[in-house]
KOLROFI-960582 format. One record per residue (C-alpha): residue number from 1; residue in three letters; x, y, z. Coordinates in steps of 0.5 Angstrom, whole numbers, plus 500, padded with zeros to 3 digits. Example, Ala and Ser with C-alpha at 12.3 -4.5 7.8 and 13.67 -1.06 7.14 Angstrom:
2
(1; "Ala"; (525; 491; 516))
(2; "Ser"; (527; 498; 514))
***
This chain:
423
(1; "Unk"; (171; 524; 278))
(2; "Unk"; (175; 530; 274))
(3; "Unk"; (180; 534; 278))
(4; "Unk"; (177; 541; 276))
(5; "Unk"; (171; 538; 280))
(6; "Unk"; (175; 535; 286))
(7; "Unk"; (178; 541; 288))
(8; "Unk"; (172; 544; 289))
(9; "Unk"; (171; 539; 294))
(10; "Unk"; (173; 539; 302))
(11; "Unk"; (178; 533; 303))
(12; "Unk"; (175; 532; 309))
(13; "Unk"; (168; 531; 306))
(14; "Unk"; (172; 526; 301))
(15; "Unk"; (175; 523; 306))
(16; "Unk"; (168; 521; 311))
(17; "Unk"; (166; 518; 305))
(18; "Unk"; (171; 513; 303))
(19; "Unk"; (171; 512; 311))
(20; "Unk"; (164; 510; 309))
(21; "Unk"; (164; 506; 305))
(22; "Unk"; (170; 502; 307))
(23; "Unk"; (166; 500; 313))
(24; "Unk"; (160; 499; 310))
(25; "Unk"; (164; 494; 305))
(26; "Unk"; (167; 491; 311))
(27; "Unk"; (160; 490; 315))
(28; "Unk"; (154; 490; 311))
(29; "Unk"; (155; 486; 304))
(30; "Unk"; (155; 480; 303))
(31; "Unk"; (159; 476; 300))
(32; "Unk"; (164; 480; 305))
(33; "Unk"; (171; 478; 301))
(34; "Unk"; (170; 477; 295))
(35; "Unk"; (167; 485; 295))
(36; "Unk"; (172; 488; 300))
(37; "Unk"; (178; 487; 295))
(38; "Unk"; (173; 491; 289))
(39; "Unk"; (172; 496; 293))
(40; "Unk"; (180; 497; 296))
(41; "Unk"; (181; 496; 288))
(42; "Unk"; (176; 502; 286))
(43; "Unk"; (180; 506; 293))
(44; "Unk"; (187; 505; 290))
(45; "Unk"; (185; 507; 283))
(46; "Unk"; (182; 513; 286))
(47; "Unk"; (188; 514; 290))
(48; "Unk"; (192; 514; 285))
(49; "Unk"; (188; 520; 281))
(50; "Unk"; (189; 523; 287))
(51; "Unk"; (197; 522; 288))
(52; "Unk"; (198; 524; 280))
(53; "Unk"; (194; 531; 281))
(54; "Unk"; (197; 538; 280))
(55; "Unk"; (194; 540; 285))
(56; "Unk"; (198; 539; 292))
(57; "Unk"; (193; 539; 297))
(58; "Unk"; (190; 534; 293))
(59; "Unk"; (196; 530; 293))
(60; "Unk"; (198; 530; 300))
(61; "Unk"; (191; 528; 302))
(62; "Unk"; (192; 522; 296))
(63; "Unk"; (198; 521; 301))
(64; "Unk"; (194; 520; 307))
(65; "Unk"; (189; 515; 303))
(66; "Unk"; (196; 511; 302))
(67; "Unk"; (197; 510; 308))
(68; "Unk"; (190; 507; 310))
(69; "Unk"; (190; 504; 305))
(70; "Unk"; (196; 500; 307))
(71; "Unk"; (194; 500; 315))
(72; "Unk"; (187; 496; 311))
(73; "Unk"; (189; 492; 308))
(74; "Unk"; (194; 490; 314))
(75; "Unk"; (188; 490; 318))
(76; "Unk"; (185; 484; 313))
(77; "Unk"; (192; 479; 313))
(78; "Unk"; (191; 472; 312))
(79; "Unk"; (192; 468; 320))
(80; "Unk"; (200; 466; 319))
(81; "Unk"; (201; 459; 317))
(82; "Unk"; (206; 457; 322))
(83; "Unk"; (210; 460; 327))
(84; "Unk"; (218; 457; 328))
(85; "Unk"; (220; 459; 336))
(86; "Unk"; (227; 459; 338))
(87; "Unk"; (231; 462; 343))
(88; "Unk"; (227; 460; 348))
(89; "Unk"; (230; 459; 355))
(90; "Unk"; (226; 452; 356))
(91; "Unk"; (229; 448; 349))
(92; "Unk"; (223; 443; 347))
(93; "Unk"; (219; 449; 346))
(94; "Unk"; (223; 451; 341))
(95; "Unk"; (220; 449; 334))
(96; "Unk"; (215; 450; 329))
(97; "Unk"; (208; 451; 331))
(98; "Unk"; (202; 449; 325))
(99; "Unk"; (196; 453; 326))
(100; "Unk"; (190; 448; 328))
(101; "Unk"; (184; 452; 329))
(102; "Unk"; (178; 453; 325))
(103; "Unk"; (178; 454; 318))
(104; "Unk"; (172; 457; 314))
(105; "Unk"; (169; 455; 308))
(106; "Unk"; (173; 459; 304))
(107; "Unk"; (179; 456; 306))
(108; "Unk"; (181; 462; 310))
(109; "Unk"; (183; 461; 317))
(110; "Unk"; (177; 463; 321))
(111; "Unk"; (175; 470; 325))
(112; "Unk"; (170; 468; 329))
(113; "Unk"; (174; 462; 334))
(114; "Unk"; (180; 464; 337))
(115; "Unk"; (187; 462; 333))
(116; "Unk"; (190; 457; 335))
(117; "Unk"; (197; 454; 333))
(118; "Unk"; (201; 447; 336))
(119; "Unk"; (207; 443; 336))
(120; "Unk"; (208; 436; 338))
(121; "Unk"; (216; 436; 341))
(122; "Unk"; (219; 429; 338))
(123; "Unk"; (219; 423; 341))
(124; "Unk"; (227; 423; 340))
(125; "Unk"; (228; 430; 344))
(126; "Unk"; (230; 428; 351))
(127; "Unk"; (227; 433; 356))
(128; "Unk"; (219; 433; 353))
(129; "Unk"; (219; 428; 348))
(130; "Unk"; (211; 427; 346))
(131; "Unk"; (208; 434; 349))
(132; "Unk"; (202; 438; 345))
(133; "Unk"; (204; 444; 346))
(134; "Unk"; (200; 451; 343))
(135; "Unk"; (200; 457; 342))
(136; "Unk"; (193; 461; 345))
(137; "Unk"; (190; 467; 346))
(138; "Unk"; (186; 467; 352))
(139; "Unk"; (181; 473; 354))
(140; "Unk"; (183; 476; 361))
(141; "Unk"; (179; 478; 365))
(142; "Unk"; (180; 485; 364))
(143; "Unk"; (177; 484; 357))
(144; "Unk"; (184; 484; 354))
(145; "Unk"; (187; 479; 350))
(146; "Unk"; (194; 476; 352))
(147; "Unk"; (197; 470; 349))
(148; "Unk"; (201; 463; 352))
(149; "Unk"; (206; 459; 350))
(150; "Unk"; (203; 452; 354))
(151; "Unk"; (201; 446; 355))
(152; "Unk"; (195; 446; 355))
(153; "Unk"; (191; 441; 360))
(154; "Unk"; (187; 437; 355))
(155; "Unk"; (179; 437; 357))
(156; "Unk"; (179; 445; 359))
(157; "Unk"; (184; 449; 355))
(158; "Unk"; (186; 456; 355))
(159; "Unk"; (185; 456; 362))
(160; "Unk"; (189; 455; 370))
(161; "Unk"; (189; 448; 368))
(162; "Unk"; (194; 450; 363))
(163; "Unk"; (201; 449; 364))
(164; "Unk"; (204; 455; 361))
(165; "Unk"; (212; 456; 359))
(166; "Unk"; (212; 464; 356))
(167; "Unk"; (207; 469; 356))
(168; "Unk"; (206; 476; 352))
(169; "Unk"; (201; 481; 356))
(170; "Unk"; (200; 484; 349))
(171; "Unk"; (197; 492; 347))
(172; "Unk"; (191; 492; 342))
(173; "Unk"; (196; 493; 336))
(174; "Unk"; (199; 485; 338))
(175; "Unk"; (193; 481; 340))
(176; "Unk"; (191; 479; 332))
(177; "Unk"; (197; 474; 332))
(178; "Unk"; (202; 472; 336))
(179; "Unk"; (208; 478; 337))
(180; "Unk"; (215; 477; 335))
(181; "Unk"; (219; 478; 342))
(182; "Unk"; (216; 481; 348))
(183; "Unk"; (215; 474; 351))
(184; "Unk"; (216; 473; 359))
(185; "Unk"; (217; 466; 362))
(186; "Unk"; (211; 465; 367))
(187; "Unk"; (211; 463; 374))
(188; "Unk"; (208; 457; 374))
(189; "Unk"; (214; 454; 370))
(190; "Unk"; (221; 452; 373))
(191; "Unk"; (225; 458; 374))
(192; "Unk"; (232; 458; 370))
(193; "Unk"; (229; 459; 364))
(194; "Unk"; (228; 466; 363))
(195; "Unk"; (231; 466; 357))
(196; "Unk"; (225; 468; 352))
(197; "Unk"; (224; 466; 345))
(198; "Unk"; (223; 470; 339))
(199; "Unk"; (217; 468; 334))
(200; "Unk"; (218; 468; 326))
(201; "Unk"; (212; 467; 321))
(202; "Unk"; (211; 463; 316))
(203; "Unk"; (206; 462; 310))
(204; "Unk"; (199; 463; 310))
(205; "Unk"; (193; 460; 312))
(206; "Unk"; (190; 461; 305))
(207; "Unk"; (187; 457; 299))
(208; "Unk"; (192; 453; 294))
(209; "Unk"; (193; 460; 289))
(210; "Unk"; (191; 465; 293))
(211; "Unk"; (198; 466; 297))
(212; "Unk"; (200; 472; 293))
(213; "Unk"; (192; 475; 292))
(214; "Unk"; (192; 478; 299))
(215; "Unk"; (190; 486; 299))
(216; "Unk"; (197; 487; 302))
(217; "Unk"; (199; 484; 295))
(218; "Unk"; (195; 488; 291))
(219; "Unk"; (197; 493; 294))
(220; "Unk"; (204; 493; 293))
(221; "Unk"; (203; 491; 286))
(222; "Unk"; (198; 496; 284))
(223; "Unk"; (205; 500; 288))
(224; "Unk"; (210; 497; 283))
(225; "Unk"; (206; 497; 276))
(226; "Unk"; (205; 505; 277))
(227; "Unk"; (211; 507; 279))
(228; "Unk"; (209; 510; 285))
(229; "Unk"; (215; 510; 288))
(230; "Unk"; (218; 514; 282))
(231; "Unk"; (213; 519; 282))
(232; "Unk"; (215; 520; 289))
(233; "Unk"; (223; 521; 287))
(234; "Unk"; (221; 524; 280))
(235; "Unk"; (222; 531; 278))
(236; "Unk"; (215; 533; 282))
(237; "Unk"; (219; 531; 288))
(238; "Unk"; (216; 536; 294))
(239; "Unk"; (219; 535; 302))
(240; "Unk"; (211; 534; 304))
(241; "Unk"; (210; 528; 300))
(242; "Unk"; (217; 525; 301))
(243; "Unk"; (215; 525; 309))
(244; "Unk"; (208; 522; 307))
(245; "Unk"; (212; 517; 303))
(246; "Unk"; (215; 513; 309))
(247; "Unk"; (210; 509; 311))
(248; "Unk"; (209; 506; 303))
(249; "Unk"; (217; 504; 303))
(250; "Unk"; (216; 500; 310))
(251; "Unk"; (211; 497; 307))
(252; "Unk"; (215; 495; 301))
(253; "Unk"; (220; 493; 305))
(254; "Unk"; (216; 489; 309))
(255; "Unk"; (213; 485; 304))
(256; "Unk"; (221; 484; 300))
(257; "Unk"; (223; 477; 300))
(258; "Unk"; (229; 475; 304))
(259; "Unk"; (233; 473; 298))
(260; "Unk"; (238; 476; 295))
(261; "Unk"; (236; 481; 289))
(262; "Unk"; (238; 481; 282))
(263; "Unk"; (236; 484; 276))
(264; "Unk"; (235; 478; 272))
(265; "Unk"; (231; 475; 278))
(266; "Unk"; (226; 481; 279))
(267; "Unk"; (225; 481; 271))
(268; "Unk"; (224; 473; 272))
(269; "Unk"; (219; 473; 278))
(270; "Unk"; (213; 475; 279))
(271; "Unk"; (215; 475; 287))
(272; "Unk"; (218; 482; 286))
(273; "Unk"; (213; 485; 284))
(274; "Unk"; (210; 487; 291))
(275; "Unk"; (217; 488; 294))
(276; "Unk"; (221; 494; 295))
(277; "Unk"; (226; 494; 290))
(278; "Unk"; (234; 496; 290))
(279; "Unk"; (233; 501; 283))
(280; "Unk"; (228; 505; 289))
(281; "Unk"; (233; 505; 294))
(282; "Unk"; (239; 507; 289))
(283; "Unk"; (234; 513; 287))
(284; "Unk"; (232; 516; 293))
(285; "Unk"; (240; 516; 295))
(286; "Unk"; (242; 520; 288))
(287; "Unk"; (237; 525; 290))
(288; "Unk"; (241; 526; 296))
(289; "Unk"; (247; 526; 292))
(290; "Unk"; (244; 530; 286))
(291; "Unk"; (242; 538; 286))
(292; "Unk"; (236; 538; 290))
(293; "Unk"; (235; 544; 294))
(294; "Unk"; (238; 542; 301))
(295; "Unk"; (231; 541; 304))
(296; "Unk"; (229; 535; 299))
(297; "Unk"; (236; 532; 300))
(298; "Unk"; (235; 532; 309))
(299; "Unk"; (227; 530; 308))
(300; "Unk"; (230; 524; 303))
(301; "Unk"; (236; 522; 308))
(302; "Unk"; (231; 522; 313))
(303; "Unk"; (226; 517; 309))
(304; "Unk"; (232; 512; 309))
(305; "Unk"; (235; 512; 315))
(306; "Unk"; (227; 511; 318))
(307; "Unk"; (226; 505; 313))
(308; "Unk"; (233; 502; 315))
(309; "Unk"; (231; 498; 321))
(310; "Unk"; (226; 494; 316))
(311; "Unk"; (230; 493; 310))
(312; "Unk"; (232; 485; 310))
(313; "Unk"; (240; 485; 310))
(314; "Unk"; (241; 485; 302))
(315; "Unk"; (236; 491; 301))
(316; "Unk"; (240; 494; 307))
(317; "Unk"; (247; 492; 304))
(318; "Unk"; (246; 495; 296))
(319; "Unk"; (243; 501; 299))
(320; "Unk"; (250; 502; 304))
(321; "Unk"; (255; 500; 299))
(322; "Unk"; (252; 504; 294))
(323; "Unk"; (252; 510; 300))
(324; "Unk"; (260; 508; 301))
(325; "Unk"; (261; 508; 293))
(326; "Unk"; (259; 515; 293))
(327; "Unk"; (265; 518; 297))
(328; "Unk"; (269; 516; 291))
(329; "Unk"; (267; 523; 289))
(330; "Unk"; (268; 528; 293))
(331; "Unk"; (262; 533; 293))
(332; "Unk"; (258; 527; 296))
(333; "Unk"; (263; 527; 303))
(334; "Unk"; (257; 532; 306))
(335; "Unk"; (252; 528; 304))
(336; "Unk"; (255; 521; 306))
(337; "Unk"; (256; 524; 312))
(338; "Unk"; (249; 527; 314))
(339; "Unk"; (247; 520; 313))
(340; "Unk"; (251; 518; 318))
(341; "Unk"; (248; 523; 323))
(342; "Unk"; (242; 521; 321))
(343; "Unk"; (244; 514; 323))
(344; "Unk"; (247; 516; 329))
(345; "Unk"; (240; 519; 331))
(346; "Unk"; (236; 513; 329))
(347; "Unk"; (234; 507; 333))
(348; "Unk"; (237; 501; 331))
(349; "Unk"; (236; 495; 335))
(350; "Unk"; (240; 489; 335))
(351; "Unk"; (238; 483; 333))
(352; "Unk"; (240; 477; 337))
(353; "Unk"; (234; 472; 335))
(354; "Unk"; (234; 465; 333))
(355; "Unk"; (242; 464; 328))
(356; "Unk"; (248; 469; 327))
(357; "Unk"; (245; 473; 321))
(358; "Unk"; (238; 473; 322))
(359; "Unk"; (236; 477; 315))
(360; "Unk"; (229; 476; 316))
(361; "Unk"; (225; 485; 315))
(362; "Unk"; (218; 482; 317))
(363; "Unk"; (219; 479; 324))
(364; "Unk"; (222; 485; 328))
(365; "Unk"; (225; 491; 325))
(366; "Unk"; (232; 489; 327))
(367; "Unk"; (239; 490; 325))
(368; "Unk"; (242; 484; 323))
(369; "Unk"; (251; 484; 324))
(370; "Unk"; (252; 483; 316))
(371; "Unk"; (247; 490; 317))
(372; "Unk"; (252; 493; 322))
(373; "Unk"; (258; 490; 319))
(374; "Unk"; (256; 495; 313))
(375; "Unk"; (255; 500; 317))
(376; "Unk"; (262; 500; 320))
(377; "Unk"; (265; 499; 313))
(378; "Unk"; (261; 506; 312))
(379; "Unk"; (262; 510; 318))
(380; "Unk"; (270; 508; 317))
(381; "Unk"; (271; 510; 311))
(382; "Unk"; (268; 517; 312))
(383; "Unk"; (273; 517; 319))
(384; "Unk"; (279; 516; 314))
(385; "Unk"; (278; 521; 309))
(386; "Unk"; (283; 526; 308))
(387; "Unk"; (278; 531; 309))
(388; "Unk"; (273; 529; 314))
(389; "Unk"; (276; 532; 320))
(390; "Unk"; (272; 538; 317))
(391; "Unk"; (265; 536; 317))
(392; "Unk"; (261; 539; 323))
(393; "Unk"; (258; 532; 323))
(394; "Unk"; (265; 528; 325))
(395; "Unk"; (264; 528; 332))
(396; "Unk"; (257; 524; 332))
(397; "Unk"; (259; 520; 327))
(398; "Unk"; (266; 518; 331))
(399; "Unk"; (262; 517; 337))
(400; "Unk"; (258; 512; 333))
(401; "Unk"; (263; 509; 331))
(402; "Unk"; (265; 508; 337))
(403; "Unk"; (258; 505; 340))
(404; "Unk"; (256; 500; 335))
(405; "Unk"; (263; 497; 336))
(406; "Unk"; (261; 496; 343))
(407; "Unk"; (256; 491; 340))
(408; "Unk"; (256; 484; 342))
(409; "Unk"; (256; 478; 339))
(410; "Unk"; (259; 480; 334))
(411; "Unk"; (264; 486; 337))
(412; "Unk"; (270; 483; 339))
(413; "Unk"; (271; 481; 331))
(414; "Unk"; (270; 488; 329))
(415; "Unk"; (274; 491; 334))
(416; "Unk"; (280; 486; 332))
(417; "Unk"; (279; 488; 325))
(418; "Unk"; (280; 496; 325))
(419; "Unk"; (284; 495; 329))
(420; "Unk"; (289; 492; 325))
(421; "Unk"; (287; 498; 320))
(422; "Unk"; (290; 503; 325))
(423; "Unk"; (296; 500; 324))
***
């Protein structure tokens, strides 16, 4: 359809029908996957005439489809392959845990039976050697559905019979696959072992070849390959789509991998075509250093901070150091420092999981302390510079400084080292 003839339509009528037509690929046309992910094809394309438009109230509703698209295409993510538990107070369950339920004759994990995942403590583990333990989701009766840790009783699972070690009494957004944390340990077990466990994904439950063929995967594919991002951050930059761009970049960072980047790795591997990648980050942020009217540099800071919880740590960190790089040219001072507020306002959570660094952005949305180390490295340089006194934000900022040293584990060591700084 040419865009002359778009603007004549309502985005409201276009909108009911790509709805339509999304669900009656989901529930009527057979077979189901194979024309899902043409229609999600033509649903992109489509998107991405409307994001390219001249037009901006076209533009914005090609945004908003951007986000359906992404909260579709999630709606249909493969079962996850295995779980590693850790953390938990009760030691033998921690390990991993295999998916073990019904697969269909495609290959994929079924969506009819319930999902169930299961681990055999080793028999050289001490307390709990040979147990089958699983991981289930079980109907209560109120209708909603919670997920187990258990081990569950051999002729009747899923039921009082089972002996249960932690639950998660999930909300409706939590009851596709086991949470990453939120776990309480049940009463039916010893008390002393409250401590609970957190849960990290692995793999899919998909046939040989098709790991990277989800909808997610082509979604951030068809994100990198057009340049989406940069159409964001170009010289049609407006404050409106930056806003609705959020989403996208989570979702970029969501699928990153956890490994470091590099130039050469990205031009070598097809893995990084569906991740967010530094060049995007680095451009967001000379934006915010560059001549852009005050309003886009505060809608982009704010872009930033918002997708910094769901960096992993080597994406975070080229995005902190290059922030940091900056201050070596005075006019960037303000922006540097704007950034720290907006920081400082944000909801950063510590994460304590599993290992000492935990670098993974898809199991929980928080701060590794390498993340919080550069921050602190950032923050100290803006509270040193000659002219910071001078920054309407230094308060904020000194009293956030003060508050992420608080932070333990790692707060001791932090403290010990600035401190040898004042001297």
């Amino acid at each position: 359809m040419e865009e002359d003839l778009l603007k004549k339509q309502s985005t409201d009528f276009i909108g009911k029908i790509l709805f339509s037509l999304q669900k009656m690929f989901e529930l009527f046309i057979f077979p189901r996957r194979e024309h899902i992910n043409l229609f999600h094809e033509f649903w992109r394309n489509f998107t991405l005439k409307l994001i390219r438009s001249q037009s901006l109230p076209l533009r914005l509703f090609g945004w908003e489809q951007v986000s359906e698209l992404i909260e579709a295409a999630s709606g249909h993510r493969p079962m996850t392959k295995y779980y590693s538990v850790c953390s938990a107070g009760v030691n033998f369950v921690n390990g991993d845990y295999e998916y073990v339920g019904t697969i269909d004759d495609d290959g994929y994990a079924s969506i009819i039976d319930e999902p169930k995942f299961e681990r055999i403590v080793p028999d050289n583990a001490g307390e709990g050697a040979g147990k089958v333990l699983t991981i289930l989701r079980c109907t209560m009766r109120s209708n909603v559905k919670w997920w187990f840790l258990s081990e569950a009783d051999k002729n009747q699972p899923g039921t009082d019979k089972d002996i249960d070690y932690y639950q998660h009494k999930s909300k409706e957004n939590e009851e596709a696959e086991p949470p990453y944390s939120g776990w309480i340990s049940c009463k039916s077990y010893a008390s002393g072992h409250n401590l609970s466990p957190n849960f990290l994904k692995h793999g899919l439950v998909v046939p040989p070849g098709e790991e990277t063929n989800t909808l997610e995967h082509q979604l951030a594919a068809w994100t990198i390959e057009n340049k989406v991002i940069e159409l964001v951050l170009g010289d049609s930059i407006h404050r409106e789509v930056v806003v609705r761009s959020q989403a996208l970049l989570k979702f970029l960072a969501f699928m990153s991998p956890d490994n470091e980047l590099t130039e050469e790795m990205i031009e070598e591997s097809n893995q990084y075509c569906f991740s967010l990648q530094p060049s995007h980050l680095l451009l967001a942020w000379k934006i915010c250093t560059g001549k852009s009217d005050d309003a886009i540099s505060s809608e982009v800071i704010n872009l930033l901070v918002f997708v910094i919880p769901s960096l992993n740590a080597n994406l975070a960190k080229v995005l902190l150091s290059a922030i940091q790089k900056s201050l070596e040219q005075k006019p960037n001072l303000h922006a540097v420092a704007s950034f720290c507020d907006s920081l400082a306002l944000g909801p950063l959570e510590y994460d304590g999981s599993c290992s000492s660094y935990n670098t993974t952005n898809t199991n929980g949305g928080k701060l590794p302390y390498e993340v919080r180390s550069e921050i602190l490295k950032l923050l100290w340089a803006i509270l040193v510079h000659p002219d910071s006194r001078l920054l309407k934000h230094y308060s904020n900022i000194e009293a956030f400084f003060a508050r992420e040293l608080k932070i333990e584990r790692s707060g001791r060591r932090q403290r010990e080292t600035y401190l040898a700084l004042c001297f």
